[in-house]
C-alpha positions in Angstrom: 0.0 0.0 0.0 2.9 1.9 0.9 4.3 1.6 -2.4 1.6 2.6 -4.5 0.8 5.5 -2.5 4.4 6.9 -3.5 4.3 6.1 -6.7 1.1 8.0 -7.1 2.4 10.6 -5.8 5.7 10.7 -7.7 3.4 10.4 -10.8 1.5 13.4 -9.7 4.4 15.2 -9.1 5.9 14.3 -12.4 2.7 15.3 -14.4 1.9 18.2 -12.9 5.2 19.9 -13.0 4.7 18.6 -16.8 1.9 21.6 -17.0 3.8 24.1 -15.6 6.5 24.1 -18.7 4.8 25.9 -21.7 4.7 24.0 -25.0 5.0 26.6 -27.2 2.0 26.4 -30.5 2.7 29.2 -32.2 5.6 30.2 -34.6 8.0 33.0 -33.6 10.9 34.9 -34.2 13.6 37.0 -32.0 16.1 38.3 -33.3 18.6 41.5 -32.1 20.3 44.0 -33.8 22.9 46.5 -33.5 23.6 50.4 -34.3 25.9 52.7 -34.4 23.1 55.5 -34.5 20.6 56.8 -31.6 17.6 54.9 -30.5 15.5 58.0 -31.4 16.3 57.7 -35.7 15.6 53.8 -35.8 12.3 54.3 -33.7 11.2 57.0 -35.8 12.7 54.9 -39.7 10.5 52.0 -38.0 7.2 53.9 -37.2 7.8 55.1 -40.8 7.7 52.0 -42.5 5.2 50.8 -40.7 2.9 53.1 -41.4 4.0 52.9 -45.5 3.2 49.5 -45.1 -0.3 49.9 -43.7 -3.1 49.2 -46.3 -5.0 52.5 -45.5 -1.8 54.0 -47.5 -2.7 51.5 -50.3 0.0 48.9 -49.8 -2.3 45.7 -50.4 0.5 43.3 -49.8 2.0 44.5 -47.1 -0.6 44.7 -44.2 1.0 46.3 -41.4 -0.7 48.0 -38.8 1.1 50.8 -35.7 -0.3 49.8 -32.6 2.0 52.0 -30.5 5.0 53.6 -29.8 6.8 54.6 -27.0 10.6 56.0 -27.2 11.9 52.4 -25.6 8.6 49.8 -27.4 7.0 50.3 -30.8 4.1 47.3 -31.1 2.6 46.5 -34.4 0.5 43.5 -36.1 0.9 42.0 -39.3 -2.2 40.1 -41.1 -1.6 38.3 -44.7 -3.3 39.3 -47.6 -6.2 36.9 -47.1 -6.2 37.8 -43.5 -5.8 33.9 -42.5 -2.3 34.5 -40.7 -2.0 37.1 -38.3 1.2 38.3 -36.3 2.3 40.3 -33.2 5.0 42.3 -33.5 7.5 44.3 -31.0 10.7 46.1 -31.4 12.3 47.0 -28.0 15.0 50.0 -28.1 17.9 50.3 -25.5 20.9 52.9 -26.0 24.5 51.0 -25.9 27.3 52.0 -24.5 28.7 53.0 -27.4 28.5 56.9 -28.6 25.3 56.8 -30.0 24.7 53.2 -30.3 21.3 51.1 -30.3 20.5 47.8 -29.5 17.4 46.7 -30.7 15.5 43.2 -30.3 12.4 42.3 -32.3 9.7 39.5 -31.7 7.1 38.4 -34.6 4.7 35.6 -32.7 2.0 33.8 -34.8 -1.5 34.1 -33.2 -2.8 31.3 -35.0 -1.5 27.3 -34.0 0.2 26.9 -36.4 3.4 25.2 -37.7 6.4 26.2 -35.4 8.5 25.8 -38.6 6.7 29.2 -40.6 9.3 29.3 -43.5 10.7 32.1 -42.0 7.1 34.4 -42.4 7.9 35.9 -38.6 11.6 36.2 -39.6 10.7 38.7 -42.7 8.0 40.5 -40.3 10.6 42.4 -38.8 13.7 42.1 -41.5 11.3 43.5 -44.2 10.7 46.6 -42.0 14.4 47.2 -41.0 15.9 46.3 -45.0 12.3 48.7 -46.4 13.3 51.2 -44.2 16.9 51.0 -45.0 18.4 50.6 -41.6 20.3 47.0 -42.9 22.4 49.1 -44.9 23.2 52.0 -41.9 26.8 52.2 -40.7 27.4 49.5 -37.8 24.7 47.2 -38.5 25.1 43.6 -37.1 22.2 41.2 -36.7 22.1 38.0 -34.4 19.9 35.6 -35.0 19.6 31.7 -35.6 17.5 28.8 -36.2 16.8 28.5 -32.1 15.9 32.1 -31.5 13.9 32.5 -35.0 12.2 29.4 -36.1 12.2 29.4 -39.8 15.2 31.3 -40.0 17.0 29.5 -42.4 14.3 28.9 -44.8 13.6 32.6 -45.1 13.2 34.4 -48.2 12.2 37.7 -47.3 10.2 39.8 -50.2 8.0 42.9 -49.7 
């Protein structure tokens, strides 16, 4: 009796620290990028291209929508064309120590279940905004990134 009572319990205990570890169901992307220009000009190149990218300007393909912006977060979404795939997306801003410098992560999440393996659609969310709004090609950029951080990351072809 003795036995089975620990077991049971060691199964419980097993199980339910099972449910406490999120199983991610969505497809996402972080990635982080560096600088060598103020926080203020990359917020404000971002909001930009967000905002060229919204439909209401006439862009049909590029569905982009500013949800807001503060001087440190700028949150957007993203939809698809049909409006079947849907996407969160956040760019956090933080000075360096550098003269100047900015770091900046971005997140693209799916809000649909869908694939974690998204051909790299969350991926181009965020490096179709930065290459669009030309800050790939700004002195001192470096991106970090990889296939654990950015599911689909590899597989990305990124076209506006």
């Amino acid at each position: 009796m003795t036995t089975r009572l620990m077991v049971s319990a060691v199964l419980v205990g097993v199980f339910g620290s099972l449910a406490a570890i999120p199983i991610p169901y969505h497809a996402f992307c972080s990635s982080l990028w560096l600088f060598e220009m103020p926080c203020t000009k990359i917020s404000s190149s971002l909001v930009k291209q967000i905002e060229a990218f919204s439909p209401m300007i006439g862009c049909d393909k590029c569905h982009y929508q500013l949800v807001s912006a503060t001087p440190v977060i700028l949150k957007a979404n993203h939809t698809s064309p049909d409006g079947l795939q849907a996407e969160n997306i956040t760019f956090t801003l933080n000075p360096t120590i550098m003269a100047s410098g900015c770091r900046v992560s971005g997140q693209s999440i799916s809000l649909g279940f869908t694939s974690l393996l998204d051909d790299g659609l969350n991926y181009c969310n965020l490096y179709n905004l930065l290459s669009s709004s030309g800050l790939t090609s700004s002195p001192g950029f470096i991106e970090m990134t990889n296939e654990w951080a950015c599911l689909g990351y590899g597989l990305a072809t990124c076209k506006v």
